[in-house]
mmCIF file as gemmi writes it, N, C-alpha and C atoms, coordinates in Angstrom:
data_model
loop_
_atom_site.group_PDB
_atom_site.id
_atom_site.type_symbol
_atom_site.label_atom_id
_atom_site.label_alt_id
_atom_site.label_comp_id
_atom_site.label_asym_id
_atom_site.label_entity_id
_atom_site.label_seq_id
_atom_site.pdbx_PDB_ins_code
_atom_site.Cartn_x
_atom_site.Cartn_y
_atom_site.Cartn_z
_atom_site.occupancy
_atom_site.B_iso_or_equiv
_atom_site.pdbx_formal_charge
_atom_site.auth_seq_id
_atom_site.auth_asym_id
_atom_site.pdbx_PDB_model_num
ATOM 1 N N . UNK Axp A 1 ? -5.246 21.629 -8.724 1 0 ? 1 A 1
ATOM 2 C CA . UNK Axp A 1 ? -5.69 20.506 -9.529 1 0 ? 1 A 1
ATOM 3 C C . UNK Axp A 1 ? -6.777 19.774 -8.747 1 0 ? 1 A 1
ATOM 4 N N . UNK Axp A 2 ? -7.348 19.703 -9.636 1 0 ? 2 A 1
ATOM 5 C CA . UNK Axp A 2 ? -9.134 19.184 -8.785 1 0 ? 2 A 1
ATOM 6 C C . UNK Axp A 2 ? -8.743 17.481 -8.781 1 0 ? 2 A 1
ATOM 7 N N . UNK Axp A 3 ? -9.734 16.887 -7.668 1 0 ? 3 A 1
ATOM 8 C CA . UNK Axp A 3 ? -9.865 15.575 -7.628 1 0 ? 3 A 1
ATOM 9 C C . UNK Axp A 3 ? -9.897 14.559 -9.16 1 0 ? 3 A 1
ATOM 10 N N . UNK Axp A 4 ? -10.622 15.477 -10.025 1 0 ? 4 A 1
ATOM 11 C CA . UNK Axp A 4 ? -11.136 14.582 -11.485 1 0 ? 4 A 1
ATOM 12 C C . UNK Axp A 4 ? -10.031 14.904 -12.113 1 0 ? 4 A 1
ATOM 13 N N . UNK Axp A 5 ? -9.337 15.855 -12.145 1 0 ? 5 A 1
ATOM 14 C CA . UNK Axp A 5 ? -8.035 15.461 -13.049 1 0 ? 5 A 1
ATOM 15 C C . UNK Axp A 5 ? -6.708 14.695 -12.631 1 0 ? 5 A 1
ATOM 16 N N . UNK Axp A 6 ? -6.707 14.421 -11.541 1 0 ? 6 A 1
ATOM 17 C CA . UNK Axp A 6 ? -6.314 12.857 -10.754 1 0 ? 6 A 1
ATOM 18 C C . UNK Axp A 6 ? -6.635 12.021 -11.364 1 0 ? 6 A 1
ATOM 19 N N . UNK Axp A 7 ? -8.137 11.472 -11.569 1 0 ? 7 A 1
ATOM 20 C CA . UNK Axp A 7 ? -8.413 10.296 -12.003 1 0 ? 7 A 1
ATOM 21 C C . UNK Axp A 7 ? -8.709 10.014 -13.396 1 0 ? 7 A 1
ATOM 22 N N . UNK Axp A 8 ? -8.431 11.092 -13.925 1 0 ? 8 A 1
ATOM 23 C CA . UNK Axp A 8 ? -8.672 10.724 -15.776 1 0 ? 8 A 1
ATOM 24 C C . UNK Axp A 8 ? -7.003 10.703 -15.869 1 0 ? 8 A 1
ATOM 25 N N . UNK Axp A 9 ? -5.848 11.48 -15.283 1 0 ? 9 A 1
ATOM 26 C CA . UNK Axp A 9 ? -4.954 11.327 -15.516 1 0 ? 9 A 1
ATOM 27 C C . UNK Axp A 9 ? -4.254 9.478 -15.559 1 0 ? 9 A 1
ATOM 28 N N . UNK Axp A 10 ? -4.878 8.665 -14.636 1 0 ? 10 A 1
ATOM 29 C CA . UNK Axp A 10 ? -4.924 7.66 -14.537 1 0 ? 10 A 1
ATOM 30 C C . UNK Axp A 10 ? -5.4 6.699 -14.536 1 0 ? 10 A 1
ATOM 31 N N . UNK Axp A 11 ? -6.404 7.525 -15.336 1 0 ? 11 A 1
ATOM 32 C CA . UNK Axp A 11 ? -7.128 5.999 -15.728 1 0 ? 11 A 1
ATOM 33 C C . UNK Axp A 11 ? -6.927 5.779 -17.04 1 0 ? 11 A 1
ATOM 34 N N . UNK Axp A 12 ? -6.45 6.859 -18.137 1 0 ? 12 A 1
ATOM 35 C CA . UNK Axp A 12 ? -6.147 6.873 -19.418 1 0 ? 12 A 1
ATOM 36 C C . UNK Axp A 12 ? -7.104 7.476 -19.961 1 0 ? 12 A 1
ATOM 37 N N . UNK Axp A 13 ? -8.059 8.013 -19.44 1 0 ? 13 A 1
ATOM 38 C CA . UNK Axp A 13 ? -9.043 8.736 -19.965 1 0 ? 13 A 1
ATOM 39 C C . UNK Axp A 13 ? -8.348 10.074 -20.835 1 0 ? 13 A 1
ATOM 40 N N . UNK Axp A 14 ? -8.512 10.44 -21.821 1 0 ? 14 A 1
ATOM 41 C CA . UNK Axp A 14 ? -8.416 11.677 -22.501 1 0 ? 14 A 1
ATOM 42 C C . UNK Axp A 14 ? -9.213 13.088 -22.166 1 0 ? 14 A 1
ATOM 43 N N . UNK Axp A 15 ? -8.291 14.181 -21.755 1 0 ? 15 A 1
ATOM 44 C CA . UNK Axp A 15 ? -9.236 15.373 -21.39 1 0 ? 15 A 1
ATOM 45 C C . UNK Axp A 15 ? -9.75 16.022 -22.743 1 0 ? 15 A 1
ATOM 46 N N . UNK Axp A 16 ? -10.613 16.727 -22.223 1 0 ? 16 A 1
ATOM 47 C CA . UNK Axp A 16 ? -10.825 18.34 -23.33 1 0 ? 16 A 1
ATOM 48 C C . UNK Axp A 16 ? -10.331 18.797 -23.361 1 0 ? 16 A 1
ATOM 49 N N . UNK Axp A 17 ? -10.027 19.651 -24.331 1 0 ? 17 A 1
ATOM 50 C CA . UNK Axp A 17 ? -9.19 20.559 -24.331 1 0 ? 17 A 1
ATOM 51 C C . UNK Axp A 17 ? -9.112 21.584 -23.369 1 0 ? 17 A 1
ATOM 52 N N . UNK Axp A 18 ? -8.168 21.688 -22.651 1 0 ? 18 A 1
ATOM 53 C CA . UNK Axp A 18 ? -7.924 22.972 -22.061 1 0 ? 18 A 1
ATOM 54 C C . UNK Axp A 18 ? -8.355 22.301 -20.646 1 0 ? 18 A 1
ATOM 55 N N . UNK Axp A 19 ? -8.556 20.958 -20.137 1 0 ? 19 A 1
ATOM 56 C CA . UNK Axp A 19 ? -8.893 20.586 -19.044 1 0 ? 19 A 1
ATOM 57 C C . UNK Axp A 19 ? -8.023 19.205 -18.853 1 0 ? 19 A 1
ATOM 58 N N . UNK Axp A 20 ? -7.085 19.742 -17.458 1 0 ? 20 A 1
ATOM 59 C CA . UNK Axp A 20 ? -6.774 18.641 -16.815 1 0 ? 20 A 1
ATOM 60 C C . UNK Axp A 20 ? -5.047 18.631 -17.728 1 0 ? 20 A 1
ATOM 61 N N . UNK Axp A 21 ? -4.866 19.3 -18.223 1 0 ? 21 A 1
ATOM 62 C CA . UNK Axp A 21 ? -3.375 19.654 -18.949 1 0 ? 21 A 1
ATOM 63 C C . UNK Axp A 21 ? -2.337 19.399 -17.666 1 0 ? 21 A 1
ATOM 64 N N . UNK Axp A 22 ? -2.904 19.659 -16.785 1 0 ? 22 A 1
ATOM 65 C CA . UNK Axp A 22 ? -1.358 19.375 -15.957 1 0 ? 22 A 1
ATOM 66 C C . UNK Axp A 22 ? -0.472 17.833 -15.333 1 0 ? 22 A 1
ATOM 67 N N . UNK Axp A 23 ? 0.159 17.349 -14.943 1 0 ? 23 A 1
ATOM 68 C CA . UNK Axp A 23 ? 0.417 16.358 -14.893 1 0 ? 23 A 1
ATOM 69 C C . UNK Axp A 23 ? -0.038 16.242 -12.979 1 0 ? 23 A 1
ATOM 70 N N . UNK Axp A 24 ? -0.178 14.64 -12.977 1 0 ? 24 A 1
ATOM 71 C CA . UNK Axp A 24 ? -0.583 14.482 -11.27 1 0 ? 24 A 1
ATOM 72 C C . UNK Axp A 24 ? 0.309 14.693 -10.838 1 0 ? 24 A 1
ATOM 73 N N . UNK Axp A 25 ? -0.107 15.1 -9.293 1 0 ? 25 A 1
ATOM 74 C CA . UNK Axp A 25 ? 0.994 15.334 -8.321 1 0 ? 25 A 1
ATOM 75 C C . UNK Axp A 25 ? 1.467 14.226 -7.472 1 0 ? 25 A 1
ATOM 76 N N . UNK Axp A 26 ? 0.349 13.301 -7.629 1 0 ? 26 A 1
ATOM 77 C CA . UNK Axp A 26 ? 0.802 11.878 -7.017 1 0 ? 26 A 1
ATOM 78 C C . UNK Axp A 26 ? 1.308 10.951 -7.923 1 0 ? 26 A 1
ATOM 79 N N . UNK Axp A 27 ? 2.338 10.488 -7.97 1 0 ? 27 A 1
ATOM 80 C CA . UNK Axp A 27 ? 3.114 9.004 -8.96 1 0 ? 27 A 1
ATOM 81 C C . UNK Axp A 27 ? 2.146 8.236 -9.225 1 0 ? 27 A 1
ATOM 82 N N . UNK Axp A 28 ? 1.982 7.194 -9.904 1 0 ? 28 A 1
ATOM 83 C CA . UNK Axp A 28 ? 1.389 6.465 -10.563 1 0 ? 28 A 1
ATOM 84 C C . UNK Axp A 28 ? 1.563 5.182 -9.206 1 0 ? 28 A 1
ATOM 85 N N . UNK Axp A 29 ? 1.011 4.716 -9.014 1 0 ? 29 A 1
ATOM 86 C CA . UNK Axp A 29 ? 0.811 3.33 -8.551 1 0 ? 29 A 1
ATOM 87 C C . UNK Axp A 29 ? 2.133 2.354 -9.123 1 0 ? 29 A 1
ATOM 88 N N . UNK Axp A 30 ? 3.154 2.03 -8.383 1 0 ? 30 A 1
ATOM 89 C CA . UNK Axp A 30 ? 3.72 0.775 -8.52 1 0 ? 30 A 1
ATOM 90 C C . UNK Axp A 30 ? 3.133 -0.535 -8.485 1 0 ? 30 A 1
ATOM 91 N N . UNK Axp A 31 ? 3.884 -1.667 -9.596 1 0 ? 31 A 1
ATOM 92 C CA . UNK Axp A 31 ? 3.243 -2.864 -9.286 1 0 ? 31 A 1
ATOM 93 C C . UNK Axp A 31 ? 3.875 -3.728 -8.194 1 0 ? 31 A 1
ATOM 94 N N . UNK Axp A 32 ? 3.414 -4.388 -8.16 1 0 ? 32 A 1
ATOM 95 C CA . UNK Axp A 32 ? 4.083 -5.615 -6.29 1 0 ? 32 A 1
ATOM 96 C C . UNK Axp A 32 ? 4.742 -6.567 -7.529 1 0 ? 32 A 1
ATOM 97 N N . UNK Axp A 33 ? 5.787 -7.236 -6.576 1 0 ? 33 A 1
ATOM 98 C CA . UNK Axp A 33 ? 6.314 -8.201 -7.138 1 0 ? 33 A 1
ATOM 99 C C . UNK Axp A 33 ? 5.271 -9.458 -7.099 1 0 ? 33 A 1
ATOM 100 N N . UNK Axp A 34 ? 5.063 -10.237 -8.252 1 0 ? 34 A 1
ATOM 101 C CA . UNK Axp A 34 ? 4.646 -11.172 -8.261 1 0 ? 34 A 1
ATOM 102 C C . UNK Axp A 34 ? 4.374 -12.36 -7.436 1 0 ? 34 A 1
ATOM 103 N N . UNK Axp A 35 ? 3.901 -13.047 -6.974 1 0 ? 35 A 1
ATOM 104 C CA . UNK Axp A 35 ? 2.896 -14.252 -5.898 1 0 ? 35 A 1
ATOM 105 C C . UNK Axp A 35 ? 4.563 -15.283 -6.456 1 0 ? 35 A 1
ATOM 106 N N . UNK Axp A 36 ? 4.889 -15.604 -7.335 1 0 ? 36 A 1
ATOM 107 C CA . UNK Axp A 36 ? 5.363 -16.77 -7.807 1 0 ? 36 A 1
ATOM 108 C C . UNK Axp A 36 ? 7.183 -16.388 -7.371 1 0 ? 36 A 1
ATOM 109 N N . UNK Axp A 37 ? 7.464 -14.82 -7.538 1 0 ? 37 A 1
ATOM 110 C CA . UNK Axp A 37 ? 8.885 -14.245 -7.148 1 0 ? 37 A 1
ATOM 111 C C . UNK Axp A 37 ? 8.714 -14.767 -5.377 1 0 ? 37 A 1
ATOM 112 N N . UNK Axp A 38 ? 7.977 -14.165 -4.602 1 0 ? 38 A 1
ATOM 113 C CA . UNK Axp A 38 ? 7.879 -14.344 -3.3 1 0 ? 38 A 1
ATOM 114 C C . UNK Axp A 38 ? 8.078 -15.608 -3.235 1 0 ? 38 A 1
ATOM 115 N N . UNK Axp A 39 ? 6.961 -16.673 -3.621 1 0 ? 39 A 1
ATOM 116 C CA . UNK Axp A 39 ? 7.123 -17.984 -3.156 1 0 ? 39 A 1
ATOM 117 C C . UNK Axp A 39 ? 8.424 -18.003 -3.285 1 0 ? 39 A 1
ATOM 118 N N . UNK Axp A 40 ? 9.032 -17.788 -4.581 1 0 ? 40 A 1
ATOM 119 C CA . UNK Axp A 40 ? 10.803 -18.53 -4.772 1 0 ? 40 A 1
ATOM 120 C C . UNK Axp A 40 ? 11.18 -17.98 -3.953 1 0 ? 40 A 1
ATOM 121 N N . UNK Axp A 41 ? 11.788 -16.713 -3.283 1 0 ? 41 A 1
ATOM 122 C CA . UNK Axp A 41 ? 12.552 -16.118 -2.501 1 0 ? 41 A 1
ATOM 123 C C . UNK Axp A 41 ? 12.393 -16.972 -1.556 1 0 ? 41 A 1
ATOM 124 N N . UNK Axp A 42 ? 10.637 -17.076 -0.771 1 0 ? 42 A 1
ATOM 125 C CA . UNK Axp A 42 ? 10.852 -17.437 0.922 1 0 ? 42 A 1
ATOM 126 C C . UNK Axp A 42 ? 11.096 -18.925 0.826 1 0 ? 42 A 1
ATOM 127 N N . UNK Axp A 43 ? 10.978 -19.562 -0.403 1 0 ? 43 A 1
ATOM 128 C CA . UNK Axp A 43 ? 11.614 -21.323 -0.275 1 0 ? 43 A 1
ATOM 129 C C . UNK Axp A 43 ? 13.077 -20.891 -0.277 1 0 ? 43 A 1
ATOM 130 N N . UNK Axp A 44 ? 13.489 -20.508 -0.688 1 0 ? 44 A 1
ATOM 131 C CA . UNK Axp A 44 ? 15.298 -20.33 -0.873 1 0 ? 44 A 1
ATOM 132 C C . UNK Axp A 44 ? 15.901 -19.647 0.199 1 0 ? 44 A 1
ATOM 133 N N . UNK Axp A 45 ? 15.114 -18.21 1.136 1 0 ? 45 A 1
ATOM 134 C CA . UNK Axp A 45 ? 15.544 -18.085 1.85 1 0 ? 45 A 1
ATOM 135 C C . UNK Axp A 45 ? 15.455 -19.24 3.121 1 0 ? 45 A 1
ATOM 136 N N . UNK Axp A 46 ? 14.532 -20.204 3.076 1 0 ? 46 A 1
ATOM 137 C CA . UNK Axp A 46 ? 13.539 -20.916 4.283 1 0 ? 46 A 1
ATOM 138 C C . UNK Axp A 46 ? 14.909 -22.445 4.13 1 0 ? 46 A 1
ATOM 139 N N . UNK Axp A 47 ? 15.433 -22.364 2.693 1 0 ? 47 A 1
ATOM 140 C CA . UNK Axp A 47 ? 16.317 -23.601 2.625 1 0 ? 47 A 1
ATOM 141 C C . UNK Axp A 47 ? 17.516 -23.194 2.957 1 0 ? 47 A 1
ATOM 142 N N . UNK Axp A 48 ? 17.984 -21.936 3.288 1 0 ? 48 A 1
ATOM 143 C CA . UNK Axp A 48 ? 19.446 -21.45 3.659 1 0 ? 48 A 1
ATOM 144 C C . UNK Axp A 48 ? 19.367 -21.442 5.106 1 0 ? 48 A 1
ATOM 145 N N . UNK Axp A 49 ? 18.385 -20.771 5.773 1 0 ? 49 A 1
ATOM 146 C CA . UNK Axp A 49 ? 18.211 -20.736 6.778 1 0 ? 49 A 1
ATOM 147 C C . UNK Axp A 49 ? 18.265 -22.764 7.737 1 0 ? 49 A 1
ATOM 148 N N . UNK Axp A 50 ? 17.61 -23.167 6.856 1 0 ? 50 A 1
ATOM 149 C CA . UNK Axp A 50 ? 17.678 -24.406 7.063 1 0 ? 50 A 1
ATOM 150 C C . UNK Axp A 50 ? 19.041 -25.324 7.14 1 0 ? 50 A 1
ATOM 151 N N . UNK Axp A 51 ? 19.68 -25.262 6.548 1 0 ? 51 A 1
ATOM 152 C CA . UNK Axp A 51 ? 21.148 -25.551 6.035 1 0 ? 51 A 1
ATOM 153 C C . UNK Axp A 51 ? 21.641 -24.599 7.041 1 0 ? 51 A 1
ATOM 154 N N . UNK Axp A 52 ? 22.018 -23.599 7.243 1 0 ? 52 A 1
ATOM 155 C CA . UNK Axp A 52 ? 22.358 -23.592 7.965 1 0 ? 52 A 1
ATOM 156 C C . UNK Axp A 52 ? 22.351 -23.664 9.782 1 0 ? 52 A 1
ATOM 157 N N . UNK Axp A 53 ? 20.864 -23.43 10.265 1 0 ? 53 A 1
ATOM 158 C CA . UNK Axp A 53 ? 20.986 -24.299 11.519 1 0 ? 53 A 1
ATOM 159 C C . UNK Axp A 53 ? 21.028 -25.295 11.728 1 0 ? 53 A 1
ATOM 160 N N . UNK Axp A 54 ? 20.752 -26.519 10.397 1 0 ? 54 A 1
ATOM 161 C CA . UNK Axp A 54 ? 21.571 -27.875 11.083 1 0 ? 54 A 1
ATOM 162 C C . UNK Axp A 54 ? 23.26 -28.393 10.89 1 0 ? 54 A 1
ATOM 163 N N . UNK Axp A 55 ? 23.714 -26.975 10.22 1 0 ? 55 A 1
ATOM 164 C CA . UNK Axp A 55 ? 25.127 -27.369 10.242 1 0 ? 55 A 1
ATOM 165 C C . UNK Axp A 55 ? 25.714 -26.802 11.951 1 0 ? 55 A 1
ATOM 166 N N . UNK Axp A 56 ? 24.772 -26.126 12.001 1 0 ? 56 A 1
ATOM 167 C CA . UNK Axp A 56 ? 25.128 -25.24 13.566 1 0 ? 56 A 1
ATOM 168 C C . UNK Axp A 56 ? 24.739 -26.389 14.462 1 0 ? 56 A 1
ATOM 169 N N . UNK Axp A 57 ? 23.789 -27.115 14.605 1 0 ? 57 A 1
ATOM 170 C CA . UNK Axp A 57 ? 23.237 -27.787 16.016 1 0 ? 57 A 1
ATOM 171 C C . UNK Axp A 57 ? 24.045 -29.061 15.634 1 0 ? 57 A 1
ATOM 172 N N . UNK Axp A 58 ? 24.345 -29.803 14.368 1 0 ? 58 A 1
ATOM 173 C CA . UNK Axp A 58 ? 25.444 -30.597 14.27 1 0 ? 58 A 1
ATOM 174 C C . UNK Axp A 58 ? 27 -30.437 14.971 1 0 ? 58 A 1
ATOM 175 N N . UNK Axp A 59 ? 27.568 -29.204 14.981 1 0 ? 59 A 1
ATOM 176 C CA . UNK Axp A 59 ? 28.49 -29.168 15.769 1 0 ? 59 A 1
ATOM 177 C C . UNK Axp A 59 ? 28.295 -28.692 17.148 1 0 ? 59 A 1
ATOM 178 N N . UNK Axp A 60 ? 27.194 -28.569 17.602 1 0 ? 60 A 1
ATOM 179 C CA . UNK Axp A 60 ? 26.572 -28.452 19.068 1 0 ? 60 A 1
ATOM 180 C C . UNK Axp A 60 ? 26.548 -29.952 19.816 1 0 ? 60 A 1
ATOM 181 N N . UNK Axp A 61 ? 26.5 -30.601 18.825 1 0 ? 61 A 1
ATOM 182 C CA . UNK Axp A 61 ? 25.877 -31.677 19.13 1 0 ? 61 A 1
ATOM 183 C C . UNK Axp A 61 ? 27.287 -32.801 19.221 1 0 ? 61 A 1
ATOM 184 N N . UNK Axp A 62 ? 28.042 -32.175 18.264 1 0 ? 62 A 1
ATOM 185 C CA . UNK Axp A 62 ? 29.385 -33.062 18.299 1 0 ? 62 A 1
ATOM 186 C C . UNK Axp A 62 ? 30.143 -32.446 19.589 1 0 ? 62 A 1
ATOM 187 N N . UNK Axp A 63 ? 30.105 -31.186 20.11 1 0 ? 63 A 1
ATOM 188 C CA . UNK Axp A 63 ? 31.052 -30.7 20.94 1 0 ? 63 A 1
ATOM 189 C C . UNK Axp A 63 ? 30.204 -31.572 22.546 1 0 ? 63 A 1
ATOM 190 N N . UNK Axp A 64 ? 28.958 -31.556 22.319 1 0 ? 64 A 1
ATOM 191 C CA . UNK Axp A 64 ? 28.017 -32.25 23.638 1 0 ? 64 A 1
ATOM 192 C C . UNK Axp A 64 ? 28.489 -33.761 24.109 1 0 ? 64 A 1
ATOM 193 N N . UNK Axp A 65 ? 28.742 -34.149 22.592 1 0 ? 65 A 1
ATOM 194 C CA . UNK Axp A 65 ? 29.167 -35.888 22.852 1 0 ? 65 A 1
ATOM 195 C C . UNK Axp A 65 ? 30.715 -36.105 23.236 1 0 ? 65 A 1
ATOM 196 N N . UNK Axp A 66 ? 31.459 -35.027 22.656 1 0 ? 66 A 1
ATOM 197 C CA . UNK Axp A 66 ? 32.701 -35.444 23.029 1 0 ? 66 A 1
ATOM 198 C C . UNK Axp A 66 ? 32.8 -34.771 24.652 1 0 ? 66 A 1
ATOM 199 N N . UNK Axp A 67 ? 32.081 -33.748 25.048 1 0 ? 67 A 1
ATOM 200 C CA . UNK Axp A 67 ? 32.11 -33.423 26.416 1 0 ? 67 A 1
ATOM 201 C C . UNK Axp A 67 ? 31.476 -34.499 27.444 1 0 ? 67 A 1
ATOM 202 N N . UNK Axp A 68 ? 30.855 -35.419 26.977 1 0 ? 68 A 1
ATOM 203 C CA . UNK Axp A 68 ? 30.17 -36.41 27.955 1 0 ? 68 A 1
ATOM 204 C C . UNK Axp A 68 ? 30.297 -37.433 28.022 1 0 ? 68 A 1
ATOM 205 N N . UNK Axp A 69 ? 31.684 -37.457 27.036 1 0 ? 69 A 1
ATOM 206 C CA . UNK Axp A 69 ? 31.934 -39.272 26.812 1 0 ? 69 A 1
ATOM 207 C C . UNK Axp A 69 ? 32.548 -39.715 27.52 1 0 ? 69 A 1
ATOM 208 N N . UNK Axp A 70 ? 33.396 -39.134 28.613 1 0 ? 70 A 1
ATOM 209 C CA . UNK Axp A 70 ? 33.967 -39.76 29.908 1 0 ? 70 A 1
ATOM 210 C C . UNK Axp A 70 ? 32.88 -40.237 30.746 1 0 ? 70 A 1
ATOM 211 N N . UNK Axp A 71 ? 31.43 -39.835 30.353 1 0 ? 71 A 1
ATOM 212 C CA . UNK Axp A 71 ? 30.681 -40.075 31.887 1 0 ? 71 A 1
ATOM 213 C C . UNK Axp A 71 ? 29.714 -41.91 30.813 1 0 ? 71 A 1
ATOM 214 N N . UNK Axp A 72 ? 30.202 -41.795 29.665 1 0 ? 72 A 1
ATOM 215 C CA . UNK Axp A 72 ? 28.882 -42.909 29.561 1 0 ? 72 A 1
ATOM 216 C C . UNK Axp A 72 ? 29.846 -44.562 29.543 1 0 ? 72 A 1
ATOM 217 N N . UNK Axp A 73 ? 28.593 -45.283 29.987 1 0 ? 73 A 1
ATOM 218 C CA . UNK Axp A 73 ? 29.455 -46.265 30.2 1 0 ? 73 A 1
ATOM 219 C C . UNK Axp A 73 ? 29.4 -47.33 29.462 1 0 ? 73 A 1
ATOM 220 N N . UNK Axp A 74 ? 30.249 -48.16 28.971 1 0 ? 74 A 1
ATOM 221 C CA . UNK Axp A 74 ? 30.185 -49.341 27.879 1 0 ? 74 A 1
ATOM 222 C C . UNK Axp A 74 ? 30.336 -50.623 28.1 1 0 ? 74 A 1
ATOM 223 N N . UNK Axp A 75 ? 28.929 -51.021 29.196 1 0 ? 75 A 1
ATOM 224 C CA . UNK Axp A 75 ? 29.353 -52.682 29.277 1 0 ? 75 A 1
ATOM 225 C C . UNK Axp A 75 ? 29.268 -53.512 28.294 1 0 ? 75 A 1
């Protein structure tokens, strides 16, 4: 299969008869997910991620204070 029946196969072009009858050997081009799917994903993944390292450094932070509260002093 020659180069040109590649590209009429996909471009929608119609052959002659008796030319280009076979089907491509390469798949068709997939489309990408959309600009507007991504944005949502990486805000939602960017807000989980978020949520959860300040529930993490919150109890970092509680285990720090109760480890140091013998040393601070309260005049």
């Amino acid at each position: 299969m020659s180069a040109d029946c590649i590209v009429k196969a996909f471009s929608g072009c119609s052959c002659p008869a008796g030319e280009c009858m076979e089907t491509p050997l390469t798949p068709a081009p997939r489309a990408f997910i959309s600009w507007r799917k991504q944005a949502i994903t990486c805000l939602a993944f960017g807000f989980l991620a978020a949520i959860i390292s300040a529930a993490w450094m919150e109890t970092q932070f509680r285990n720090q204070d109760r480890a140091n509260q013998e040393l601070m002093s309260w005049k």
